[in-house]
C-alpha positions as CSV (number, residue, x, y, z in Angstrom):
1,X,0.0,0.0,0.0
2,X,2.7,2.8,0.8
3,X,4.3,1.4,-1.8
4,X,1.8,2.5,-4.3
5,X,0.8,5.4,-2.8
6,X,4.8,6.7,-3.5
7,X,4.2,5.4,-7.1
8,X,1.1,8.3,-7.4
9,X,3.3,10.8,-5.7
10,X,5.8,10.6,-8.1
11,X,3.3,10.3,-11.4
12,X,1.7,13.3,-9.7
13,X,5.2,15.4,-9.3
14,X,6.3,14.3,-12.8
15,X,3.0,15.5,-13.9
16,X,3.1,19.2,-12.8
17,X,6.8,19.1,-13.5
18,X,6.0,18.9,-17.2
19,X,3.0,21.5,-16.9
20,X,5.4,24.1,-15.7
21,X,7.8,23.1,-18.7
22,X,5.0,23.9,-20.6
23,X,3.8,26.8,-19.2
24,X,6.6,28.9,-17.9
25,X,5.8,31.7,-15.6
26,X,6.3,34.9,-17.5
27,X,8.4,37.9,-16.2
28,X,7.1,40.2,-13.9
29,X,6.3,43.3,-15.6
30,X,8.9,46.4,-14.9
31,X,8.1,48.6,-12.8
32,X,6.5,51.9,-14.4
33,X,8.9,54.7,-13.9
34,X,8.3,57.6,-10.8
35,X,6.9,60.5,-12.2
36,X,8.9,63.5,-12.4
37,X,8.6,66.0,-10.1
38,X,6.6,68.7,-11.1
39,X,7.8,72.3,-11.9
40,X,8.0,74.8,-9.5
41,X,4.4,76.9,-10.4
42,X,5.3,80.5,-11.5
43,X,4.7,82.9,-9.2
44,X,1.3,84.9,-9.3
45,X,0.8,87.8,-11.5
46,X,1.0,90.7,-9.4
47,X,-2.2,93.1,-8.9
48,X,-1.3,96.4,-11.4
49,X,-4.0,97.8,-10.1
50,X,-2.6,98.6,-6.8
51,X,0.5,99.8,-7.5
52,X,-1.2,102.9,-8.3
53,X,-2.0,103.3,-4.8
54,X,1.6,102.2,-3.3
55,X,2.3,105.1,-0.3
56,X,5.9,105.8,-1.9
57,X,5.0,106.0,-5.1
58,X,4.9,110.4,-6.5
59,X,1.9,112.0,-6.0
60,X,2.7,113.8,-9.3
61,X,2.6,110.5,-11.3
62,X,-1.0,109.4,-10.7
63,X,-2.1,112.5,-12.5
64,X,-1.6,111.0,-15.4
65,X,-2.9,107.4,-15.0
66,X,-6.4,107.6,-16.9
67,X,-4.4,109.2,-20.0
68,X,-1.9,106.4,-19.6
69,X,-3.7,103.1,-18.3
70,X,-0.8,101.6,-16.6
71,X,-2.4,99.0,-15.2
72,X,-3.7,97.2,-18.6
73,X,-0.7,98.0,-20.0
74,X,1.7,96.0,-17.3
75,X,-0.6,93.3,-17.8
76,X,-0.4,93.8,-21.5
77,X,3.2,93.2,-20.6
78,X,3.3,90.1,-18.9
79,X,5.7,91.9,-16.2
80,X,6.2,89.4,-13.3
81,X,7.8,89.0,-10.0
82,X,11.8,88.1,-10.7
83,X,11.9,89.3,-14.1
84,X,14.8,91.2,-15.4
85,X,13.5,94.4,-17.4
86,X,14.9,96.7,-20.4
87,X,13.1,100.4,-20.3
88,X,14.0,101.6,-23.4
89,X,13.4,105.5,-22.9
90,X,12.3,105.7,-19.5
91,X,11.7,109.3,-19.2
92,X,11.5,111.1,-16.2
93,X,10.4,107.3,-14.7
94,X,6.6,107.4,-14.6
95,X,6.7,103.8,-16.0
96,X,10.1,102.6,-14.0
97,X,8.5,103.6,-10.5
98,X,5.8,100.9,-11.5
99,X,7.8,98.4,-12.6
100,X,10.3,98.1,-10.1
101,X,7.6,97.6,-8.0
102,X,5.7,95.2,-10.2
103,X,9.4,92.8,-10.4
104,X,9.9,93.2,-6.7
105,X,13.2,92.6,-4.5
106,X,13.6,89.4,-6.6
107,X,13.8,91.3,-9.7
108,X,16.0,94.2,-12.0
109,X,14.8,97.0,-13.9
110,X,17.2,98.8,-16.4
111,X,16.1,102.7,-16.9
112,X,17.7,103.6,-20.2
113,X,17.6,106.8,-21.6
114,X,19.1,108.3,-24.6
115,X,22.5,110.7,-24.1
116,X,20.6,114.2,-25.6
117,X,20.3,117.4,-23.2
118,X,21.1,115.8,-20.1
119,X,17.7,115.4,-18.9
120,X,17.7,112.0,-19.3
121,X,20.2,111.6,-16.6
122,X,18.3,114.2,-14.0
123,X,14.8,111.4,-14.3
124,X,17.0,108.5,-13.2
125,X,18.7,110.7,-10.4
126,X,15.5,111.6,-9.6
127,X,13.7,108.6,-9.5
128,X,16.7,106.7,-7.9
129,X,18.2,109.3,-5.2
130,X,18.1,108.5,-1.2
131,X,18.5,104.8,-2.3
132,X,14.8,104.5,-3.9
133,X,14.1,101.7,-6.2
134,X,16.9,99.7,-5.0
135,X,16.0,97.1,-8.1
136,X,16.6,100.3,-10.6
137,X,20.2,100.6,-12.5
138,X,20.6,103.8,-14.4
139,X,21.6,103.5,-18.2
140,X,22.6,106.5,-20.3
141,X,23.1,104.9,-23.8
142,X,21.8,105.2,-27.6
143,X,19.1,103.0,-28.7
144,X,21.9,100.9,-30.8
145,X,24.3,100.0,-28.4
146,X,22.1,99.4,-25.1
147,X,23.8,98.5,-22.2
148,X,22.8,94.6,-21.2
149,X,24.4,91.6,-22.1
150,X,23.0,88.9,-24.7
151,X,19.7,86.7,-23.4
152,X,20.1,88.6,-20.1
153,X,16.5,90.3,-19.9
154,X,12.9,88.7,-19.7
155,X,11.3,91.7,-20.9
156,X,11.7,95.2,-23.0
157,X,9.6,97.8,-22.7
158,X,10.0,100.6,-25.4
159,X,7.3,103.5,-24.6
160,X,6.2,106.8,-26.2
161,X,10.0,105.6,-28.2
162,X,10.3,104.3,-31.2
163,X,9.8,107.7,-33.2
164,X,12.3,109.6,-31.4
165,X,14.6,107.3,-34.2
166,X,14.1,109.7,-36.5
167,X,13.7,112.5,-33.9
168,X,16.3,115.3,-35.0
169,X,15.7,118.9,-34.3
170,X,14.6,118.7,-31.0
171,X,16.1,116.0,-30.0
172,X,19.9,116.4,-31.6
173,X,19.4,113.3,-33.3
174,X,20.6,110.8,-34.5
175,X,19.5,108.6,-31.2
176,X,20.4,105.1,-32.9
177,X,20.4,103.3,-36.0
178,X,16.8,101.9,-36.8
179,X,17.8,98.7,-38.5
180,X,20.2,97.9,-35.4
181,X,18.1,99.5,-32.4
182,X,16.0,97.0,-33.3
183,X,18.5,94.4,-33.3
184,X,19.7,95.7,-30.0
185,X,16.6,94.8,-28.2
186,X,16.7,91.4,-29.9
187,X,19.8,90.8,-28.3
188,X,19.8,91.4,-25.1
189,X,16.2,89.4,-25.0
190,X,16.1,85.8,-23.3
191,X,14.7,83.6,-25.8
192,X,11.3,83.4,-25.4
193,X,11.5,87.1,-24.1
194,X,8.8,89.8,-24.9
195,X,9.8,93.0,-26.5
196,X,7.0,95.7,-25.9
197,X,6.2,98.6,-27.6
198,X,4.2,101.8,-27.6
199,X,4.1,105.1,-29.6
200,X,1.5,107.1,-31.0
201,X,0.0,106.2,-34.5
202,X,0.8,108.8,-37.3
203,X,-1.5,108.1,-40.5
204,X,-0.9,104.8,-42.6
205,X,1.7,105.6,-45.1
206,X,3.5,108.7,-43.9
207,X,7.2,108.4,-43.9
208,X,9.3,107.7,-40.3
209,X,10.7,111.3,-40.7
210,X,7.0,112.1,-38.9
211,X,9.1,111.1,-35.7
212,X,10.9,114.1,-36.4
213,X,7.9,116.5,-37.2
214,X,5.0,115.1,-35.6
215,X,6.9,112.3,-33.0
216,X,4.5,109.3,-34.3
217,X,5.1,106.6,-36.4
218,X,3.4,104.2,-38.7
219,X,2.7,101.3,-37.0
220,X,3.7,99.4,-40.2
221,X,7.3,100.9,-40.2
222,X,7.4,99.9,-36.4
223,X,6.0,95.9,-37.2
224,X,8.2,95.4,-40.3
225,X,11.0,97.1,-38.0
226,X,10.7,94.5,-35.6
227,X,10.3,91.6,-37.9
228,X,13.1,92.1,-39.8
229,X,15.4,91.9,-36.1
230,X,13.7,88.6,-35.8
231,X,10.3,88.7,-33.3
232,X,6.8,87.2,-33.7
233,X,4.0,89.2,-32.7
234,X,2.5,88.0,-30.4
235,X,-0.7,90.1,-29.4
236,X,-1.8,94.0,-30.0
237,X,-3.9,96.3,-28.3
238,X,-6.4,98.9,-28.5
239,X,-6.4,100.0,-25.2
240,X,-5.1,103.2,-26.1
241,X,-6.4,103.5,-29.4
242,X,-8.6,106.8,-30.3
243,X,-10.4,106.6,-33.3
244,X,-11.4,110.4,-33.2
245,X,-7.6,111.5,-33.4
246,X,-7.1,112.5,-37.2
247,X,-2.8,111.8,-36.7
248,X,-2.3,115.2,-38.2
249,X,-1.2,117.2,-35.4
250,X,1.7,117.1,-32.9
251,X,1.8,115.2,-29.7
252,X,2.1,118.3,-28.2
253,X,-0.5,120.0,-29.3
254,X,-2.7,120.9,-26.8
255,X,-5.8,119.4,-28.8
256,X,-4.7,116.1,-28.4
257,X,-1.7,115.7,-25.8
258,X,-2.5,112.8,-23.4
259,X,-5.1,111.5,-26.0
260,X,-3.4,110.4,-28.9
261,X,-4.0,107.2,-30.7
262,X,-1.5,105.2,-29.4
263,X,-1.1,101.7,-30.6
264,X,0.7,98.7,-28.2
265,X,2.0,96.2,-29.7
266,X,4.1,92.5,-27.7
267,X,6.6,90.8,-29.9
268,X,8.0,87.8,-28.7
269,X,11.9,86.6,-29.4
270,X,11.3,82.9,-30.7
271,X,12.9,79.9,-28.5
């Protein structure tokens, strides 16, 4: 009897050794790779809106903010916290006050201006005196040869600018090479940058020279300007369009200072 029953156990073992031969247990599957951490998220945008109302910022300034729209037109912008910023032209600093205070500590804000009657120079003294927009570097240099190295700057503004190119009799011009100002700003952009621009419309067709006569522009000269560097457009604007402006007078004018038709246009450097 045990005999037989050690006969069945070993039928029985053969038995299952020969279905395993035939059926070999397959590899486990690999194990699917850990997902990759995710990006740090980009910091919010800040609110435009009040940094009109900052408690340092020039009561003289906010004079001017219904002309000007600041608001829309930093969020036009894309101005962040961090970013590294090119003000072409800054002026007397209406615009770099704002700024600085949209990119914060973490951030750098360039106020060029152009080398012509030294008043350039007082509106970054100005702006910038008593250690005040400790994010703001001062920058006298022509619109050709601006002072920032290549890919260094996320964004450049260029406001109420572009004419002044061909700006001579009040403005001792030449202030820069077209072809290569526009190259300039192309330069110094990270790729993927945004290059900004404002200036007031002069009539479809009129010659550059209107920078000198009337200080608008074409907004065709300016757009084939800036393709020909190398940017995409990316978006335009009519925030600060007005339709009942017939482009023939000065900016200056009293009939129309502060309510030109301005058109605002964001390139962006490809990459």
């Amino acid at each position: 009897m045990r005999t037989h029953l050690w006969k069945i156990a070993s039928v029985s073992l053969i038995a299952l050794t020969a279905l395993a031969a035939c059926n070999p247990t397959e590899p486990a599957a690999p194990a699917a790779p850990a997902p990759e951490a995710a990006a740090p998220a980009a910091p919010p945008a800040p609110d435009y809106a009040a940094l009109l109302t900052a408690s340092d910022r020039p009561a003289d300034d906010a004079k001017d903010d219904a002309a000007r729209k600041p608001a829309e037109v930093l969020a036009f912008s894309k101005i962040m916290p961090g970013q590294t910023v090119f003000e072409e032209e800054a002026g007397a600093g209406y615009y770099t006050e704002l700024l600085s205070h949209a990119v914060g500590a973490g951030g750098k804000v360039t106020m060029q201006n152009p080398s012509f009657g030294g008043g350039g120079q007082k509106g970054i003294d100005a702006r910038t005196k008593d250690g005040r927009l400790a994010n703001v570097k001062g920058s006298i240099s022509q619109f050709d040869k601006l002072d920032a190295t290549d890919g260094s700057v996320d964004v450049v503004t260029w406001f109420l600018g572009p004419h002044e190119l061909w700006c001579m009799k009040e403005c001792g011009g030449p202030l820069g090479d077209p072809a290569k100002s526009f190259a300039e700003a192309f330069r110094i952009l990270k790729p993927g940058g945004y290059f900004v621009i404002l200036d007031h419309a002069a009539k479809a067709g009129e010659p550059p020279t209107t920078g000198d006569t009337l200080h608008r522009i074409d907004p065709m000269q300016v757009k084939s300007m800036a393709t020909t560097a190398g940017f995409v457009l990316d978006e335009e604007s009519a925030i600060l369009a007005n339709p009942a402006d017939d482009h023939t007078k000065p900016v200056f004018d009293p009939a129309i200072r502060r309510h030109t038709d301005q058109f605002l246009l964001r390139y962006k450097k490809p990459g």
